[in-house]
N, C-alpha and C positions, 0 to 999 in steps of 0.2 A: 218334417221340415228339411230343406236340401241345405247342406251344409257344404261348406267349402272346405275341398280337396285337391289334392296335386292335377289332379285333372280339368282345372280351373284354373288357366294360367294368368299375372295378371302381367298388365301393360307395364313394363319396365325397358321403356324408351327404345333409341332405334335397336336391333340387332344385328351382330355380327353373319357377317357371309358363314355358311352353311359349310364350308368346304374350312374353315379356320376354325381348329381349336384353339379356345381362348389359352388354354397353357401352353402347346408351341407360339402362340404371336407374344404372348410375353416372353417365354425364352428367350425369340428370336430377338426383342427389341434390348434385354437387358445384354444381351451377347454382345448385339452392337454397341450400346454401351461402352462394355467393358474394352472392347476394343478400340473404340475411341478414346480412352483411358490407357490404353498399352502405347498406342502411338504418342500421347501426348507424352509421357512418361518417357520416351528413346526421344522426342525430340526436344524436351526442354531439359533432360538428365535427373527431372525430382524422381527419384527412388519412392518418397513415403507417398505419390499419389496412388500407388497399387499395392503398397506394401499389409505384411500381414498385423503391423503394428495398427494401422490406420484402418484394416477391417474391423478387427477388433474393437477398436474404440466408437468405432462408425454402430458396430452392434448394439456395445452402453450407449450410446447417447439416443439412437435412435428408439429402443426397448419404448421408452417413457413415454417419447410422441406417438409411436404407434400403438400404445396402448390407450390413449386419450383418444386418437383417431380411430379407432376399435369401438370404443363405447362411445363415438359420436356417430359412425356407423346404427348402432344398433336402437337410440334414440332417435334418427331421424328416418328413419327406415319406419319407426312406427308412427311417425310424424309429429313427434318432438323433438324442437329445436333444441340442443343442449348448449349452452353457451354456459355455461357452469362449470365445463370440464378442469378448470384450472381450478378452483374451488374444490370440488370431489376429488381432484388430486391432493394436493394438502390437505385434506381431510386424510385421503393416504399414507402421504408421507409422517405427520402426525402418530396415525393407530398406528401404521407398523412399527416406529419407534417406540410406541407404550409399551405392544404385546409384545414386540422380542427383546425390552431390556426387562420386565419386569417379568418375564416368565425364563428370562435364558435362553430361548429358543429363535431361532430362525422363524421358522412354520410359523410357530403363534405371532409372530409380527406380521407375517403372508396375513393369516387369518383375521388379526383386528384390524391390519390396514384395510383388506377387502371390505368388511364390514363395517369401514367406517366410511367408505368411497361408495357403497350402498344406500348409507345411510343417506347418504346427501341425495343420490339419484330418487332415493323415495320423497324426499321434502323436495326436489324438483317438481316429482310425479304427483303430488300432491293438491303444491302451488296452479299447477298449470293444466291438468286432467283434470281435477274437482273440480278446485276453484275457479277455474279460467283464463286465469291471471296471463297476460303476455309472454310468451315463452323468452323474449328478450330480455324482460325485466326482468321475469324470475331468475335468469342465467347469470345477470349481473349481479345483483342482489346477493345470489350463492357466494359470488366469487368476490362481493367486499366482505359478507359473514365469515367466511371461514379464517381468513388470516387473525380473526379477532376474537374466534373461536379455541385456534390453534395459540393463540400467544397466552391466552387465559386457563386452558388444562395444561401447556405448559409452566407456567407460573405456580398451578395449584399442584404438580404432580414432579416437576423434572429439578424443581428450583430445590437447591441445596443434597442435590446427588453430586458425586463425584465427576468432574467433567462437565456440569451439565449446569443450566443457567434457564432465565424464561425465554430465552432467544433458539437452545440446539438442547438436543439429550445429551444426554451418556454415549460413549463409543458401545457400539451394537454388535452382537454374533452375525458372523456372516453365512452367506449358503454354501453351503458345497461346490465344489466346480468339477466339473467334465472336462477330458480328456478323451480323446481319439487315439488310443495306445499306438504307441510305434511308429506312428508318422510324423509328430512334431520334427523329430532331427533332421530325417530326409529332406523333409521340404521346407526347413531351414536353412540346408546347407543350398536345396538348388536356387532356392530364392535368393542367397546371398552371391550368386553368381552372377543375376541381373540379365541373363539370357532374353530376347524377344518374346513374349508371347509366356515360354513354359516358368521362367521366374515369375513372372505375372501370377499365371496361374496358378502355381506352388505357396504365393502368399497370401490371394484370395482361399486356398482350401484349409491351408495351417489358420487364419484367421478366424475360420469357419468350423474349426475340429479342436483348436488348444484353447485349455483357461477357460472354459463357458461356466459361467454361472449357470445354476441348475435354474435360475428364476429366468434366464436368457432362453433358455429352451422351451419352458413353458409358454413363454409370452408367444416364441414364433409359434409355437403350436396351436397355439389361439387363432390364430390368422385363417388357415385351411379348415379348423372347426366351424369357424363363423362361418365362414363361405358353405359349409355341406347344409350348418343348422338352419339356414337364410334362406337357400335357393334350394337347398334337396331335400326337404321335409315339410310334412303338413304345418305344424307349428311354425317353420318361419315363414311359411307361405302365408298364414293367418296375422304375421308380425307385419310384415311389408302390406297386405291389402289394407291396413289399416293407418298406413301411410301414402296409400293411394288413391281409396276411397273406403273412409271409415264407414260412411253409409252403406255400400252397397254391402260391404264386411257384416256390418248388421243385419242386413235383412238376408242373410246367408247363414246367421246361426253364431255367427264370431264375437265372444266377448270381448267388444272393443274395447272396455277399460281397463277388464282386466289384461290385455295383450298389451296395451300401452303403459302400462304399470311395471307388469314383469321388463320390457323391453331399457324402460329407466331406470330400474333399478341394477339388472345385468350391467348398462351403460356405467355409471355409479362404480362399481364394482369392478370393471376395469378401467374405470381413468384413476380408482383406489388402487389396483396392482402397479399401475404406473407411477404413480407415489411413492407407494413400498420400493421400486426399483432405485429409485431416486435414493432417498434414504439408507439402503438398506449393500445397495451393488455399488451403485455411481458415486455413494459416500459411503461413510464408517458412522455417521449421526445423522437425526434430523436436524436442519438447521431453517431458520425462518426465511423466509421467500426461496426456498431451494426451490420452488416448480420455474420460475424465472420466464415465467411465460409460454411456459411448453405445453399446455392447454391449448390455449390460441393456435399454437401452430399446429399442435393435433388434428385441431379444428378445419385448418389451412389444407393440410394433408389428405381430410379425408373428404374436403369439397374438391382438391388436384387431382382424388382417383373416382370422381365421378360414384361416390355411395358406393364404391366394392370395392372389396378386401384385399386384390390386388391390387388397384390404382392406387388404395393407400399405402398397404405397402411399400411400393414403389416413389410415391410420396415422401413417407418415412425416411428409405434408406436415401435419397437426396438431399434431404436434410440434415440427417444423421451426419451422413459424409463430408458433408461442406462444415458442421460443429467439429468433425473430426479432423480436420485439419487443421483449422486453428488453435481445438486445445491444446493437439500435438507439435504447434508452433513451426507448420509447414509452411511457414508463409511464401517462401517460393514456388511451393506449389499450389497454392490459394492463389497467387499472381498469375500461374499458367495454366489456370481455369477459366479466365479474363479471355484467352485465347479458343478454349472450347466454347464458351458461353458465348463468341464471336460466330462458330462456324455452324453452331446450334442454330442461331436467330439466322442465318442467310441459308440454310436448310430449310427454317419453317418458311422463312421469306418463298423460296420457290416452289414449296408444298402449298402457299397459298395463291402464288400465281398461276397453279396449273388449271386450265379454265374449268377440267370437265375431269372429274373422277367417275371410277367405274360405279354404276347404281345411280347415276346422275344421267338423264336423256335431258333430249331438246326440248321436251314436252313441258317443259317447266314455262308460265307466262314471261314473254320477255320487260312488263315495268316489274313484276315480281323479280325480274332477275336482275335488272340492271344497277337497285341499290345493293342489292348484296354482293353482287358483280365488284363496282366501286367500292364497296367496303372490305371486300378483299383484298385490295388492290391497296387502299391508304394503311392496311393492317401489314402489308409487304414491303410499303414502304419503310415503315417506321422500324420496321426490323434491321430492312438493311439499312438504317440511318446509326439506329443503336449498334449492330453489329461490328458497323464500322468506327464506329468510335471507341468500342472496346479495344477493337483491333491496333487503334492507331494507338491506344496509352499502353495495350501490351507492348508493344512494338517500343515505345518512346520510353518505358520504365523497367527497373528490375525490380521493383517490389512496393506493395501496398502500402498505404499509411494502413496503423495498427489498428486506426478505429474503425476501418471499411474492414480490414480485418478480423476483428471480434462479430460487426455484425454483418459476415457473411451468409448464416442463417435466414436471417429475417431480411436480408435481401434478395435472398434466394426464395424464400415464400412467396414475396410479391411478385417477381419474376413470372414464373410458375403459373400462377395464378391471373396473371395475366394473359398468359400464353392459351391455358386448357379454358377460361371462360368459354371462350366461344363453343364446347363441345361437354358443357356441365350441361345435367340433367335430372333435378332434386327431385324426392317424392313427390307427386303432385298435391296434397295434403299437407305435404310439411309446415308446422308452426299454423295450422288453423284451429279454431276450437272447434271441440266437437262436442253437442250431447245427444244422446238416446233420443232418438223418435224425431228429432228435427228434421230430416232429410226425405219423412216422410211426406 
């Protein structure tokens, strides 16, 4: 029987120019980025928009979402929907509280959370592979059991410990943290000099090199794992055909339930290490709704990078950062983001005006062109409508009300998500059922 092998590549939507590696066009664009960040920084005077306090914290907060957007990767990639990931997290948060107060250990908190952010992606995988069940429902479903799951092993297991109650545990062992010897002082001293460009960059690396959590490290390392096991091996060649077409995946030799099985569960098991983070880095306890929504926006994350493990990434750390300024009580420079998020929207604005990009001929039908043409064109407008309104409150205020302030996150989601729709591209399979021999 002809089995599927790397030499069987499948259709995963358009492809990049031939002459662009995909890791220089991300350098390239997070460079500019940051660049746009160094000027905003000289020209409104916030120090903590580049500062290495504000990496740092950009790292915690973002760890959580990109570990949910991780494992919603690797469930929809096999064409399950996860909508559960906030449930599988507190499932998370949860275990790694049990196993690292009741064993003393760190690791075994790592270990029961994973295994309990597992557990959930199998009763995902369960509900929605066997049974058939809606992957929507199932997802929701997960994420009203678990808070009710979670409040009830706390109650039978945490009630009457010292510290701890049926609402939070016990204060927890924490992980170890890394250090990059010898460079913390240097590039605290040149960063507190504020210089153009090299402070910048002195606080983006000290950010990046002091105080990591050893659980911070793992998680990023997770990111470039996924990306080899996905697209450079047979095995996750076998994961994705079966979120692209499970049938033809079948009649290739691929056990489709069992590749969809394994894929939720892995899922599972890292929206549970994002939990552990939660619990265990980002606090000193578990405490009850500590996931605070950060599923969802995993979720958010990982439909902004387009199903790959950069765009998530890059997802993440946008997120990350904008949490990271508010926790850190930047709010002036939360305010003079108002002014980026201005120059951003009248950029996309004339990246959508430009009539004719390279890869684009005349040869295209002109009524086929003409509403997309127009749709271009009301999508440009609206940008420079919104841009200029930011422009004009930045311009009119020195600082945010506190509540647009806290939810600069979840404003920033929708944003986002509005912007990259037009250039998302899901498994083609995702969230259908599937059984053995029907496609025949």
């Amino acid at each position: 029987m002809t089995t599927l092998t790397e030499a069987q590549p499948i259709d995963d939507g358009p492809k990049r120019p031939a002459h662009r590696h995909p890791v220089a066009r991300v350098a390239m664009i997070l460079g500019g980025i940051f660049v746009v960040l160094v000027f905003l920084r000289v020209l409104t005077g916030e120090n903590a928009i580049t500062s290495s306090g504000t990496v740092g914290t950009t790292l915690a907060l973002g760890v959580p979402i990109g570990m949910a957007a991780l494992g919603g990767l690797w469930a929809e990639r096999a064409g399950v929907v996860n909508l559960g990931l906030e449930g599988m997290m507190i499932f998370g948060t949860w275990g790694g509280a049990y196993g690292a107060y009741f064993s003393g250990n760190a690791w075994m908190g790592l270990l029961m959370g994973v295994a309990m952010g597992a557990a959930g992606g199998l009763l995902h995988a369960l509900v929605t592979v066997t049974f058939g069940v809606d992957h929507i429902v199932s997802g929701v479903a997960l994420n009203i059991l678990a808070p009710g799951v979670a409040r009830y092993l706390s109650t039978m297991f945490f009630l009457g410990e010292p510290g701890a109650g049926a609402t939070q545990s016990p204060p927890l062992p924490d992980f170890p943290t890394v250090s990059l010897p010898g460079v913390g002082g240097p590039l605290g001293d040149l960063e507190d000099k504020h210089w153009f460009l090299l402070s910048d960059l002195a606080g983006l690396a000290r950010g990046l090199t002091t105080n990591l959590s050893a659980l911070t490290i793992i998680a990023l390392a997770l990111i470039p794992l996924t990306y080899y096991v996905l697209w450079r091996t047979s095995f996750g060649l076998r994961i994705r055909s079966c979120g692209e077409n499970p049938y033809a995946a079948e009649s290739l030799g691929v056990r489709v339930y069992t590749m969809k099985y394994t894929a939720v569960v892995i899922s599972g098991a890292l929206a549970g290490l994002g939990g552990v983070f939660l619990a265990m880095v980002g606090s000193s306890q578990y405490q009850e709704n500590q996931t605070n929504g950060r599923g969802y926006i995993g979720l958010a994350a990982m439909i902004f990078g387009n199903w790959r493990p950069g765009g998530l990434a890059a997802g993440t750390g946008l997120f990350g950062y904008t949490d990271a300024l508010q926790q850190r009580g930047a709010t002036g420079a939360v305010h003079a983001l108002l002014l980026m998020v201005s120059v951003v929207l009248f950029g996309y604005a004339m990246w959508r005006l430009v009539p004719a990009r390279r890869g684009v001929t005349a040869q295209v039908d002109l009524e086929a062109a003409g509403p997309r043409r127009r749709r271009q064109i009301y999508q440009a407008a609206a940008a420079i409508v919104v841009g200029a309104m930011l422009l004009a409150w930045y311009l009119a205020t020195d600082s945010l009300p506190k509540e647009i302030v806290t939810y600069t996150p979840h404003l920033t989601t929708l944003l986002v998500l509005s912007m990259a729709s037009q250039r998302l591209r899901m498994p083609a399979a995702n969230g259908l059922r599937y059984r053995r021999g029907e496609g025949h």
